[in-house]
C-alpha positions in Angstrom: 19.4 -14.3 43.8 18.3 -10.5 44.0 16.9 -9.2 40.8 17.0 -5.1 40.1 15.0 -3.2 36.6 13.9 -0.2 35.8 10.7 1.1 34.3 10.8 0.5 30.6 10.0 3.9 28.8 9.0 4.0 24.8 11.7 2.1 22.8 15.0 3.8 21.8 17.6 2.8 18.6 20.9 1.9 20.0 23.7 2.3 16.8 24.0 -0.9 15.4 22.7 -3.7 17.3 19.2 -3.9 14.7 17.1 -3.8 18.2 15.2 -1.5 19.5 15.3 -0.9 23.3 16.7 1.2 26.0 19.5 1.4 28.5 23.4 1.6 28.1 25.1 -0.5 26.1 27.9 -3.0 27.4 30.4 -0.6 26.2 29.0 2.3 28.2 28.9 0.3 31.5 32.8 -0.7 30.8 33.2 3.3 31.3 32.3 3.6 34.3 33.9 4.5 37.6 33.2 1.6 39.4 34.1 -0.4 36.4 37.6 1.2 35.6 39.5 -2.0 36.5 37.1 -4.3 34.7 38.7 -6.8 32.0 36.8 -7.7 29.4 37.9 -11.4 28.5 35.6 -12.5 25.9 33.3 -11.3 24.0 34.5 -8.0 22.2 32.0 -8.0 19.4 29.1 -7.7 21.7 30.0 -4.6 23.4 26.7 -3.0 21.3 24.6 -5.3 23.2 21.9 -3.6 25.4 21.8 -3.6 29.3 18.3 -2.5 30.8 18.6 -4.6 34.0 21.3 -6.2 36.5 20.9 -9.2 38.0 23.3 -11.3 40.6 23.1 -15.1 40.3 23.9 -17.0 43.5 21.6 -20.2 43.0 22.3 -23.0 40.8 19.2 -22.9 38.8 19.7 -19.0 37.2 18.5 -19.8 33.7 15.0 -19.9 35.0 15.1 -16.3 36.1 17.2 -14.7 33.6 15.8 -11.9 31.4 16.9 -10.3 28.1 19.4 -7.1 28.0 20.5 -8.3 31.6 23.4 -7.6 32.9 24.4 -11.0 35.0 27.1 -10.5 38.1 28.4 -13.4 39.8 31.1 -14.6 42.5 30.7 -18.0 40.9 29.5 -19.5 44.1 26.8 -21.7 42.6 29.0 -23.3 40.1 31.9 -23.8 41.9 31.4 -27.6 42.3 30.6 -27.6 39.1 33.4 -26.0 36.7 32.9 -28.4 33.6 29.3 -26.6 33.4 30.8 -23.2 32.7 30.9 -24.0 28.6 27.4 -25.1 28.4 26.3 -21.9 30.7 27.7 -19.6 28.1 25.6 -20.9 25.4 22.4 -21.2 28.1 22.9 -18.0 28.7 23.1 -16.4 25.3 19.8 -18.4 24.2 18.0 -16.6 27.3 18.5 -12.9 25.9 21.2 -12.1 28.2 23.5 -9.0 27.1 26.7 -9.9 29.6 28.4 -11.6 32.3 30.4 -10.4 34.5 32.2 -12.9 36.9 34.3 -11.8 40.4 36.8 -14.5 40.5 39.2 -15.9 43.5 36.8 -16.6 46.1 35.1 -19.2 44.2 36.6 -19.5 41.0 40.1 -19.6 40.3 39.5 -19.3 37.1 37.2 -19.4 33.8 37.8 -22.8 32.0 39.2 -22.0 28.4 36.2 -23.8 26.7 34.0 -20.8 28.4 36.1 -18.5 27.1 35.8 -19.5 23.7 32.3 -20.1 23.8 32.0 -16.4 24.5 33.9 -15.0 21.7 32.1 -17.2 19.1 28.8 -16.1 20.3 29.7 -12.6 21.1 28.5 -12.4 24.0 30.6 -10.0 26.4 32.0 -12.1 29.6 34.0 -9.2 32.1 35.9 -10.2 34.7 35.5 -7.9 37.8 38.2 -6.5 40.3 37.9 -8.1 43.9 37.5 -4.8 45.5 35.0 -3.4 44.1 31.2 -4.2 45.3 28.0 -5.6 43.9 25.8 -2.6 45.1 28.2 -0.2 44.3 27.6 -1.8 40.2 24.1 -1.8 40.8 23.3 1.6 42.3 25.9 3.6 39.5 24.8 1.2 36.6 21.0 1.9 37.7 21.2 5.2 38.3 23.0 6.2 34.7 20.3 4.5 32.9 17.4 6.0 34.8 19.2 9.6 34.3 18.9 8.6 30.4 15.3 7.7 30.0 14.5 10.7 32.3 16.5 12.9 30.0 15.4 11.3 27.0 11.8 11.3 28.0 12.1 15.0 29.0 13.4 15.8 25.7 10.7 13.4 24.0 7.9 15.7 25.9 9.4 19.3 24.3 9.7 17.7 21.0 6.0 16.5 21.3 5.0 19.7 22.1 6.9 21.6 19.3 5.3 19.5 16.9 1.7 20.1 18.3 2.2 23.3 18.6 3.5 23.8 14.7 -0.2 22.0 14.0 -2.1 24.5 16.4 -0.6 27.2 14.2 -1.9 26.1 11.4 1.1 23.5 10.1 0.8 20.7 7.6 2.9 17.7 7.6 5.7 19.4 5.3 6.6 21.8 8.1 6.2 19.0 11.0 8.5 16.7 8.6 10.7 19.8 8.4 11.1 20.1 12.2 11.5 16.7 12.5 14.4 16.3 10.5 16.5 19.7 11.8 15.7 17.8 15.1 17.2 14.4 14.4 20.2 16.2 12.3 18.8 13.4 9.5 16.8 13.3 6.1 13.2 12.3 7.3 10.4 11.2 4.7 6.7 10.4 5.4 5.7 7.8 2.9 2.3 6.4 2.2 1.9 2.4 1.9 3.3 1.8 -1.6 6.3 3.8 -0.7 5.3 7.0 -2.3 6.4 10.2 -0.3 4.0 12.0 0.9 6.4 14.5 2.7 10.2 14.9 2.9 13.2 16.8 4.2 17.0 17.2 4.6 19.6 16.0 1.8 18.4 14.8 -0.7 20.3 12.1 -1.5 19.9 10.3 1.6 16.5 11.0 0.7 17.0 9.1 -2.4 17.8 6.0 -0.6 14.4 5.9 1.4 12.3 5.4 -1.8 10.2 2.4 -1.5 10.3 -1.1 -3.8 7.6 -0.4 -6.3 4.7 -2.8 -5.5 3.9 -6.2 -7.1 5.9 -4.9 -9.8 8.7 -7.4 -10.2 11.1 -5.1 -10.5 14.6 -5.3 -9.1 14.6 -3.5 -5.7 18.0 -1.4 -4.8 19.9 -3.3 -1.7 18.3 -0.2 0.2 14.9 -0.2 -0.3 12.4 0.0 1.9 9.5 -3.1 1.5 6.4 -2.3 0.7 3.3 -2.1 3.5 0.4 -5.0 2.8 -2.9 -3.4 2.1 -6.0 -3.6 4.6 -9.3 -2.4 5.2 -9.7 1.0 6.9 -12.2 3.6 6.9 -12.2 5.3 3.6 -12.1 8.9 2.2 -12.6 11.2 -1.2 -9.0 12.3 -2.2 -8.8 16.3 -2.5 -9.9 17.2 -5.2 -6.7 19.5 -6.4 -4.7 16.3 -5.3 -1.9 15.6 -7.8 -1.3 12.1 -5.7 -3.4 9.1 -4.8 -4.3 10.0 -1.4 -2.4 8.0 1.2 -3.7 4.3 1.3 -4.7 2.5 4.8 -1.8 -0.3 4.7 -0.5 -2.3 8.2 2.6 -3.4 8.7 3.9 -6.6 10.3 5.7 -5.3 13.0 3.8 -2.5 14.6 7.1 -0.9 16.1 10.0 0.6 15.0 12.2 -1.4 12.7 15.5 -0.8 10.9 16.0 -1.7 7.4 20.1 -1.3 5.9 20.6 2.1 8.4 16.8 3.4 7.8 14.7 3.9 10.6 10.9 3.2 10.4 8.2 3.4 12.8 4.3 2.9 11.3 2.4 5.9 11.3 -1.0 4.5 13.4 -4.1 6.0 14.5 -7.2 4.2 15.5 -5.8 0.7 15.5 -5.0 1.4 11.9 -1.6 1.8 10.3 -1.7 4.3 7.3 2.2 4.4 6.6 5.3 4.7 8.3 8.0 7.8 8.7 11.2 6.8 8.2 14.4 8.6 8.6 18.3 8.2 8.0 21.0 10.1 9.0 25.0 10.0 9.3 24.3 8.5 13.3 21.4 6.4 14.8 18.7 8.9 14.7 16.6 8.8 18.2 13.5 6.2 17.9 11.9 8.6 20.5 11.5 11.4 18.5 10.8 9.7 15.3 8.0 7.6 17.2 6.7 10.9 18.7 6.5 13.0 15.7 4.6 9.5 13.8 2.0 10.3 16.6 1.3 14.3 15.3 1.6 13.1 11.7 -1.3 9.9 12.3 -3.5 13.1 13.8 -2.6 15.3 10.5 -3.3 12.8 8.5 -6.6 11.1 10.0 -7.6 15.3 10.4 -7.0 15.8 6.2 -9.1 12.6 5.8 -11.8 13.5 7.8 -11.7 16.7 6.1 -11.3 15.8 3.0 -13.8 13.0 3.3 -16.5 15.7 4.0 -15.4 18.1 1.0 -15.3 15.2 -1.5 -18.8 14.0 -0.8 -20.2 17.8 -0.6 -18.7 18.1 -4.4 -20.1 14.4 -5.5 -23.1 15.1 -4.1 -23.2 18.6 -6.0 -21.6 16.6 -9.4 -24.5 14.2 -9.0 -26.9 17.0 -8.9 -25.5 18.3 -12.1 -25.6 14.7 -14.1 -29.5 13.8 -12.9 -30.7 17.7 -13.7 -31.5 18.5 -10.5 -28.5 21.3 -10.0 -30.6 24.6 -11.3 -30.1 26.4 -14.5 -26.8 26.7 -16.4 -25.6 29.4 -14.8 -25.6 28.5 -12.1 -24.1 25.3 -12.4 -21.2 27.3 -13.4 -21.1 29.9 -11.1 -21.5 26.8 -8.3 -18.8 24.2 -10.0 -16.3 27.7 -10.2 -16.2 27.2 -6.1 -14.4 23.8 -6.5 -12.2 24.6 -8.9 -14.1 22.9 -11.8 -15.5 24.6 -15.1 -18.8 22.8 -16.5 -19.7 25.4 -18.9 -17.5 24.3 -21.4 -18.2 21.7 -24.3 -17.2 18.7 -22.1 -17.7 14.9 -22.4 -18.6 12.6 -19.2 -16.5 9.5 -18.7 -17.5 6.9 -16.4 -15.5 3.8 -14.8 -16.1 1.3 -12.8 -14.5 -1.6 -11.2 -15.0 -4.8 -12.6 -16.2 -8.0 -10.8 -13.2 -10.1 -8.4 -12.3 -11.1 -5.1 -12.8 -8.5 -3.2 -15.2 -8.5 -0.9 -17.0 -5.9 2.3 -14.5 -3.4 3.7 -12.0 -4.2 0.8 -14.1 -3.3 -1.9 -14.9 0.5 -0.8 -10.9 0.8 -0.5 -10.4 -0.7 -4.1 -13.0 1.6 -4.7 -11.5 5.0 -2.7 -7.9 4.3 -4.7 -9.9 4.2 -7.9 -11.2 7.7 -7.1 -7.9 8.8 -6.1 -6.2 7.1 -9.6 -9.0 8.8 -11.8 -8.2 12.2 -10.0 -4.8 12.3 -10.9 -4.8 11.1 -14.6 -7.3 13.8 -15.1 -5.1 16.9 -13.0 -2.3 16.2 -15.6 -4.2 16.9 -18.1 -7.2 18.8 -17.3 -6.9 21.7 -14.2 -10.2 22.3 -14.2 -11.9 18.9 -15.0 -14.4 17.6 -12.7 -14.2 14.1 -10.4 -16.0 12.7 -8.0 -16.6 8.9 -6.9 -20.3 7.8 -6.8 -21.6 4.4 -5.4 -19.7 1.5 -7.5 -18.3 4.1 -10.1 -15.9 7.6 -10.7 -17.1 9.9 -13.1 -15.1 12.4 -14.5 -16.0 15.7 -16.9 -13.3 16.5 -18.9 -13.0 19.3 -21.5 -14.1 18.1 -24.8 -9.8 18.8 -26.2 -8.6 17.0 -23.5 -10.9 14.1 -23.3 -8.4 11.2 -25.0 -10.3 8.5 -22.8 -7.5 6.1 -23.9 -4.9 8.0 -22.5 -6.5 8.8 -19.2 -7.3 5.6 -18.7 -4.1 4.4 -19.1 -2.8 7.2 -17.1 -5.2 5.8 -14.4 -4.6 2.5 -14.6 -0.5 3.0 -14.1 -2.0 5.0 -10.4 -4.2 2.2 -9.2 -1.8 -0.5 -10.2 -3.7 -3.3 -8.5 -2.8 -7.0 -10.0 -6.3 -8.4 -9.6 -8.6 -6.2 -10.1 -9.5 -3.7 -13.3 -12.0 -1.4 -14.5 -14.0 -0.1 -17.5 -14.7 2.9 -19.1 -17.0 4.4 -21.2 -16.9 7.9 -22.7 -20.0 9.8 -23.6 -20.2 12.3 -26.4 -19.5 15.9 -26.3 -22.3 18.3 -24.4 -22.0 21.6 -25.3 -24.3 23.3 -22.4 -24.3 22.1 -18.6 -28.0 20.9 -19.6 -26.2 18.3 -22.0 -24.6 16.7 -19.2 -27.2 14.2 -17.5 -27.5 13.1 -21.4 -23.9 12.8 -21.8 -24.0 10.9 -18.2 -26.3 8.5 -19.7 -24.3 7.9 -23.1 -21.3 7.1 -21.0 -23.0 4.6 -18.1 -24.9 3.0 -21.5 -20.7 3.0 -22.4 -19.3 1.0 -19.9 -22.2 -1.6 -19.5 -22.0 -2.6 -23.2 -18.6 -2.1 -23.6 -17.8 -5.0 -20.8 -20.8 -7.2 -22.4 -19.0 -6.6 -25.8 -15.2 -6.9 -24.5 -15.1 -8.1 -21.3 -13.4 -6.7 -18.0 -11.2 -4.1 -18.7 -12.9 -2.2 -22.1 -12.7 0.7 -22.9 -15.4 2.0 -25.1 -16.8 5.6 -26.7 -20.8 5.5 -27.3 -20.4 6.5 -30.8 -18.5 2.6 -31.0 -21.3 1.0 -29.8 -23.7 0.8 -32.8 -26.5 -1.6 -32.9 -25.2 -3.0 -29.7 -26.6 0.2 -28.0 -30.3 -1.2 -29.3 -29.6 -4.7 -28.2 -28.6 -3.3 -25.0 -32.1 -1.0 -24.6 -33.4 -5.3 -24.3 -34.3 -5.6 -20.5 -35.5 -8.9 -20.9 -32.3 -11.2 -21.8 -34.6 -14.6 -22.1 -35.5 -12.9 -25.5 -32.8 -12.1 -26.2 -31.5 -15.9 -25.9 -34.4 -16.9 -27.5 -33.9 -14.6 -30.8 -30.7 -16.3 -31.0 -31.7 -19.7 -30.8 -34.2 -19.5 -33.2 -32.3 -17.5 -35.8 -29.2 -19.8 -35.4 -30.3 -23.0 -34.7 -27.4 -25.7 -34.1 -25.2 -22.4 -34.7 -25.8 -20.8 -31.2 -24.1 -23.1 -29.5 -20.4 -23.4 -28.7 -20.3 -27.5 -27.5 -19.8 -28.5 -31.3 -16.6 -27.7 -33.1 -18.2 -28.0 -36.5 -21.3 -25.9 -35.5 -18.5 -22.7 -34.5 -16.5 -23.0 -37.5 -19.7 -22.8 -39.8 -21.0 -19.7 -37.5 -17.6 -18.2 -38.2 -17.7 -18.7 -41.9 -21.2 -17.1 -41.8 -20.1 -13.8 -39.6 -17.1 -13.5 -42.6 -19.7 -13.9 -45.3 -22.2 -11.4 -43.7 -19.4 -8.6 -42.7 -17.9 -9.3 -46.6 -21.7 -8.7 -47.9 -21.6 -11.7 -49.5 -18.5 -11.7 -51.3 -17.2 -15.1 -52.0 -13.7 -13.9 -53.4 -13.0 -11.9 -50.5 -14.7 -14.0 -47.8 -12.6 -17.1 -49.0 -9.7 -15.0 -48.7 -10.0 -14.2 -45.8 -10.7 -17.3 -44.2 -8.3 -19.6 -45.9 -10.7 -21.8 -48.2 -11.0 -22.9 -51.3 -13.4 -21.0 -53.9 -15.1 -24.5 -54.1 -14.8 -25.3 -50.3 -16.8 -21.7 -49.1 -19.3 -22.7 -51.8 -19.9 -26.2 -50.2 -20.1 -24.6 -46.7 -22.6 -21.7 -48.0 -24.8 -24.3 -49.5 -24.6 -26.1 -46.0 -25.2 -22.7 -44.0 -28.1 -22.6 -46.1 -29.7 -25.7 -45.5 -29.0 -24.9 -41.8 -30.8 -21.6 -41.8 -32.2 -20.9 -45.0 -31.8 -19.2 -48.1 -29.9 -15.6 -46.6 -28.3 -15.5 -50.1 -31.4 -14.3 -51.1 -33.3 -12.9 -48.4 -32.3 -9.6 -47.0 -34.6 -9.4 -43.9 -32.8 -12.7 -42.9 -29.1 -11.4 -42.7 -30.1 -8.9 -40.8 -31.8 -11.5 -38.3 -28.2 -13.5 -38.9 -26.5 -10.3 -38.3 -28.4 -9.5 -35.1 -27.8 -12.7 -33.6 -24.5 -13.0 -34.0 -24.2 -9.2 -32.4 -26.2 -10.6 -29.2 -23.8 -13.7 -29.0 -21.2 -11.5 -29.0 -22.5 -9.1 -25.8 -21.1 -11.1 -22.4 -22.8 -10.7 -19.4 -26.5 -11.3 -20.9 
């Protein structure tokens, strides 16, 4: 048995087999010259099926040296004791990869058995029947020779392609113009698209464009039959988003198959650099659009994008550095804060509020956490572009802070605007919204108000509040208590068997004492509003009262009571 390949150069789409390699198909070899008089017997609808090598089996024991997208040639001199084995060899072969047979007959073999025949068809697998004067090398050298004239030509044209697209990026080029070229290339709409599917460039028609949107994320929603899945997440190195960016920066995903992949007629190959995959480029077109070019033009679109990162990274820290100046009073006088903040883009000598937000505690962990944290950034930096140009963001360790003009500062709104951006099912943040500073001087006071915002507001509602300082009331003096072991203490003394939460009876009397306290000691009102009996509150005040005293009476002692109760309703103490 002789065995012949050719060097395997980067992969190449071949029109509807869902593979990607590179050689002729079966179809192509049929057209040959020295094929001409070839008969395909069996087999018809794998005439799509690759050939990257030939092979010539003349040994019994073939299977063990048969490689995919071979083309196998035979005289049928092995098996020609052994017809009956012909059916079984079909299916053998088909399980190894192979992409045809082609079988000399008359020496050998008189004929193929039916069974073989069949065997073929139902597997698609292509079985050709070769004329008697025509020989093996003459297959071999024309079959061989064709394919390496492709991949030269191919690669050739892969190499000018590669350096059009540098070269549109040495002059200055962004990844619309390289995603332009692209697609006037592959005659096809071509989109770069981030890991939850968003686009981060496109080009061509648009509603082939349409059909390479991405199924939103975790949503549950009903994907169209074209769709694109969504990327996983993963750890990568991290970056400030821009801070005009209208967009979440792209998001470091990777993808389960690192090579090019088809999905319903798409084409998409991962966009990588640095062992890390931070989207794909995908393309679709009336024909197969050439893997090749797609793959090389992912290559120049990995270096855009890791060069806007790295840019980007640098800009965003030089403004959060120069925000944090402004919020610890350490950036100069007024003007020229102003005069400084004017170069980014933001304006700080307007009346302006601070808001704060920070991630709440959950699973992630390391590497994880400062991407939850980048997307955060990114979210926040969006919600307030749509409704503030010139409002201020920047990501500091563990939180974002944004200054937003005092008539656009609807913190409910923006957080909500922010949430819908970072869209993550496990983890949420706080906020917390300071009060209006009128003068750049006000800020690191403002900056206060609104960290003060966000810590008491989760103590007060848990993960996910969102909370004004003006709303926080006596809780912002509970919360100026460093040491919470008083704090515990004050409430075990003022509440007794009331502090606790083991005893039914002992919650349901607490409850009935925070209704009478907020109701300032109106029976009609309280009973109302808990359900009771007149009689039935007046049993249970009489009981409070022999609990904790006489608070009927004694004003200094509700507002202990009243104090208590606030401190067992801050979490996190």
């Amino acid at each position: 048995m002789s065995s012949f390949s050719v060097p395997r150069p980067p992969t190449l789409r071949i029109a509807g087999t869902g593979t990607l390699t590179y050689g002729l198909s079966v179809g192509e070899i049929l057209g040959l010259s020295t094929l001409a008089d070839a008969r395909l017997i069996a087999g018809a609808g794998g005439l799509g099926r690759v050939v990257q090598r030939l092979n010539v089996m003349e040994v019994p024991d073939v299977l063990a040296w048969v490689k995919p997208n071979e083309l196998l040639l035979t005289t049928g001199y092995p098996l020609r004791n052994t017809p009956e084995s012909l059916g079984h060899l079909v299916a053998d072969l088909d399980a190894c990869g192979l992409a045809a047979l082609a079988v000399k007959p008359g020496r050998y073999l008189d004929h193929l058995p039916a069974e073989m025949i069949d065997q073929a068809d139902g597997l698609d697998l292509p079985l050709i029947l070769l004329p008697e004067d025509v020989g093996f090398d003459d297959i071999l050298n024309q079959v061989l020779t064709d394919i390496l004239n492709r991949q030269a030509a191919v690669l050739a044209r892969g190499e000018e392609v590669h350096r059009a697209l540098v070269q549109i990026v040495l002059c200055g080029g962004g990844l619309q113009e390289v995603t332009d070229e692209v697609a006037t290339l592959l005659g096809a709409a071509v989109a770069v698209l981030d890991g939850e599917g968003r686009r981060l460039a496109a080009s061509g028609d648009e509603a082939l464009l349409a059909r390479l949107r991405a199924t939103p994320p975790d949503t549950g929603d009903q994907a169209p039959p074209d769709a694109l899945p969504p990327l996983r997440q993963a750890a990568a190195p991290s970056f400030f988003p821009a801070a005009d960016a209208t967009v979440p920066s792209i998001g470091p995903v990777t993808c389960d198959d690192p090579g090019a992949a088809e999905f319903d007629g798409h084409l998409v190959v991962p966009v990588v650099a640095g062992g890390f995959t931070y989207g794909r480029m995908a393309a679709i077109g009336g024909s197969a659009p050439d893997v090749g070019i797609l793959e090389r033009a992912a290559t120049v679109v990995a270096l855009l994008i890791t060069k806007q990162q790295a840019v980007s990274a640098v800009e965003s820290k030089y403004r959060a550095d120069f925000l944090r100046d402004v919020l610890t009073g350490n950036s100069g006088d007024d003007e020229h804060v102003v005069a400084h903040s004017t170069s980014f883009g933001w304006d700080l000598g307007r009346p302006s509020a601070v808001i704060v937000a920070a991630l709440d505690r959950g699973p992630a962990r390391g590497p994880e956490e400062r991407v939850l944290q980048d997307r955060l950034v990114a979210a926040w930096t969006s919600a307030v572009r749509r409704r503030d140009r010139n409002g201020a963001v920047a990501g500091f360790s563990g939180e974002v802070v944004a200054v937003v003009a005092a008539d656009a500062c609807d913190v409910q709104a923006l957080a909500k605007d922010a949430a819908t951006v970072f869209a993550d099912q496990e983890r949420t943040f706080s906020v917390g919204a300071s009060r209006v500073a009128e003068l750049p001087a006000d800020l690191p006071s403002a900056y206060d108000q609104a960290v003060k915002a966000v810590r008491v507001g989760r103590q007060m509602h848990g993960d996910g509040a969102i909370v004004h300082f003006d709303e926080l009331g006596v809780f912002r003096l509970l919360s100026l208590v460093e040491d919470t072991a008083e704090l515990h203490a004050f409430v075990q003394e003022t509440l007794g068997e009331l502090a606790g939460d083991r005893d039914p009876e002992a919650v349901d009397l607490r409850r009935t004492l925070q209704v009478l306290l907020e109701t300032n000691l109106n029976v009609a009102e309280t009973a109302r509003r808990l359900h009771f009996h007149y009689n039935t509150l007046r049993y249970r005040i009489g009981k409070l009262e022999r609990l904790l005293g006489p608070f009927t009476d004694d004003a200094h002692l509700r507002l202990n009571l009243t104090l208590a109760l606030h401190v067992l309703r801050m979490r996190g103490i």
